[in-house]
Each structure stands twice: as structure tokens, then as C-alpha cells.
C-alpha positions in Angstrom: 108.5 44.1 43.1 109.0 48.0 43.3 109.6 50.1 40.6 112.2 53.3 41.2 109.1 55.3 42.2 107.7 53.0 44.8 104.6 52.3 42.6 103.8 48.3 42.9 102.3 46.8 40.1 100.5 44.0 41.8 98.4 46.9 43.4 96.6 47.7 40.1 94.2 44.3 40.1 93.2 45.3 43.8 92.1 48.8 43.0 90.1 47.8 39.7 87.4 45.8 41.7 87.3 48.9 44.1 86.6 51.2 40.9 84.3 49.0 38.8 81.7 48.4 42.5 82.4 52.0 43.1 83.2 51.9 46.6 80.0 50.0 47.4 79.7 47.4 49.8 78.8 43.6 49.4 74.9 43.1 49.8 73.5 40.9 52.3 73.9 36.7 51.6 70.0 36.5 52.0 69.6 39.0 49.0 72.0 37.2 46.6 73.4 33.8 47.4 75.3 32.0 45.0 72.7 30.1 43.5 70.2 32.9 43.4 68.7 33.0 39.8 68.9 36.6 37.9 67.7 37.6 34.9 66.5 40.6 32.9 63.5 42.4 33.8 60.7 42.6 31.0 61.6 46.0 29.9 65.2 46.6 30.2 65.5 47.6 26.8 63.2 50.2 27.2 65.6 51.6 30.0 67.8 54.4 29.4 71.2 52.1 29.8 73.7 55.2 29.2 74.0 55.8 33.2 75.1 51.9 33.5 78.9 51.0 33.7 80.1 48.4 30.3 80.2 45.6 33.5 76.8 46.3 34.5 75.7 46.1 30.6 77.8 43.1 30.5 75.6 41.1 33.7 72.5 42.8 32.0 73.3 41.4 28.6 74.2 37.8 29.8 71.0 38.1 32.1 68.6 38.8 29.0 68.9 35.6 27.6 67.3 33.6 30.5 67.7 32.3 34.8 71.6 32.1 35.3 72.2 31.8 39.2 75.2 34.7 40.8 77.6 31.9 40.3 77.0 31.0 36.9 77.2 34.7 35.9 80.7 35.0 38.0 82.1 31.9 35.9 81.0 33.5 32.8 82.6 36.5 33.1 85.5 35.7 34.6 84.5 38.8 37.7 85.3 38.2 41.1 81.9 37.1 42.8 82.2 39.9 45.1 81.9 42.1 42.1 79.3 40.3 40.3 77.3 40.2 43.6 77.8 44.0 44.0 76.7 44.9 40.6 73.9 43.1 40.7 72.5 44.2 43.5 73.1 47.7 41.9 71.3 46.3 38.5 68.3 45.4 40.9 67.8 49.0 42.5 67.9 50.2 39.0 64.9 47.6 38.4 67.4 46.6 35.3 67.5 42.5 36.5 64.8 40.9 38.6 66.1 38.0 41.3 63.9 34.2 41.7 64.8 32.8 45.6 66.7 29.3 45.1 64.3 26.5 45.4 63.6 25.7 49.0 64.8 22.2 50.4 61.9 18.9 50.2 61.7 18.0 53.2 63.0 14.0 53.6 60.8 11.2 54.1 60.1 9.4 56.6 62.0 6.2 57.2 59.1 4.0 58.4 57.0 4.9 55.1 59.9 4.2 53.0 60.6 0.8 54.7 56.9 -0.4 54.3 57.5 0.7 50.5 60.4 -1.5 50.1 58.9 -4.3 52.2 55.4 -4.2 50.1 57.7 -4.0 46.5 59.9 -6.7 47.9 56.7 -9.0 48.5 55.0 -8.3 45.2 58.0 -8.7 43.1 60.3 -11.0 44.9 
């Protein structure tokens, strides 16, 4: 709905992402997926944390208390992952968080060797 000045509420909740990432863009999926694991590097609190923004002390908070993957961090605090994604990336530069890779996929085993398992358990226990 618009007001008598042509102002639309509803526009408000698209420009506060825009101010809280700054304008910056999303970083690459390789960087941070959604189950990369974050958390705070050794000496963030020896960091000067007056240049950071209350959401990136919020991320760096919730990152000191251990691994929480991008996705869990979203869920926690309630930020679009887009914005959590962004800010994190920017709490990386700033050598504030430090990323862990998701664990790669096993690789599956083969069908054959899992056969003669099953046969071989089958003929020693019935």
C-alpha cells in the first residue's frame, strides 16, 4: 500500500539487507557453502572489534563458542543466508572467523565385496 507521499513500507525490509552487506556482493559457493563450518579465529579478542558492524559482532560472537556450519548460523539469527554468507566472508578478510571445508564424500563400496560379506556372514551364522 502507498502512503500520501508515495513512500512504500514493504520497501524498508529490502533496503536493510542492502545496508547491513554494504553493497557487497555474495561470495563464491566454493568459499562458503551452506554447510561450511565457521568459527572464531584464536585471537579475535585481541582484535580491535570497534570497525565491525553489531551483525558482524553478532556472527563473531555465536562463532566463538565452537564449528557452526553457514546454515546453522543463518537459522540462529534469524539473517537471510545471503547476509550471513556476505558478512562472513567479510569476517574472514578481517581474519576475525576462520572457515573448515565440509567433509568430503566416502567413496561407496563395491557391490561384489559387500555381497561376499553378506554371503560369508550368512554361512557362519545361518
Amino acid at each position: 500500500m502507498t502512503g500520501h507521499d508515495g513512500w512504500e513500507p514493504e520497501a524498508a525490509a529490502l533496503v536493510r539487507p542492502y545496508v547491513i552487506t554494504k553493497g557487497r556482493g555474495l561470495p563464491d559457493d566454493g568459499q562458503l557453502s551452506l554447510i561450511t563450518l565457521v568459527t572464531a579465529s584464536a585471537g579475535h579478542t585481541q582484535r580491535p572489534t570497534t570497525r565491525l558492524s553489531p551483525e558482524e559482532q553478532n556472527l563473531l560472537d555465536l562463532c566463538s563458542a565452537g564449528y557452526l556450519s553457514v546454515a546453522e548460523i543463518a537459522g540462529h539469527t534469524h539473517y537471510p543466508l545471503g547476509v550471513v554468507r556476505i558478512l562472513l566472508a567479510s569476517l574472514m578478510e578481517g581474519g576475525h572467523v576462520m572457515t573448515r571445508p565440509p567433509v568430503a564424500r566416502a567413496a561407496l563400496a563395491d557391490r561384489e565385496i559387500l555381497e561376499e560379506v553378506l554371503n560369508g556372514l550368512r554361512a557362519k551364522f545361518g
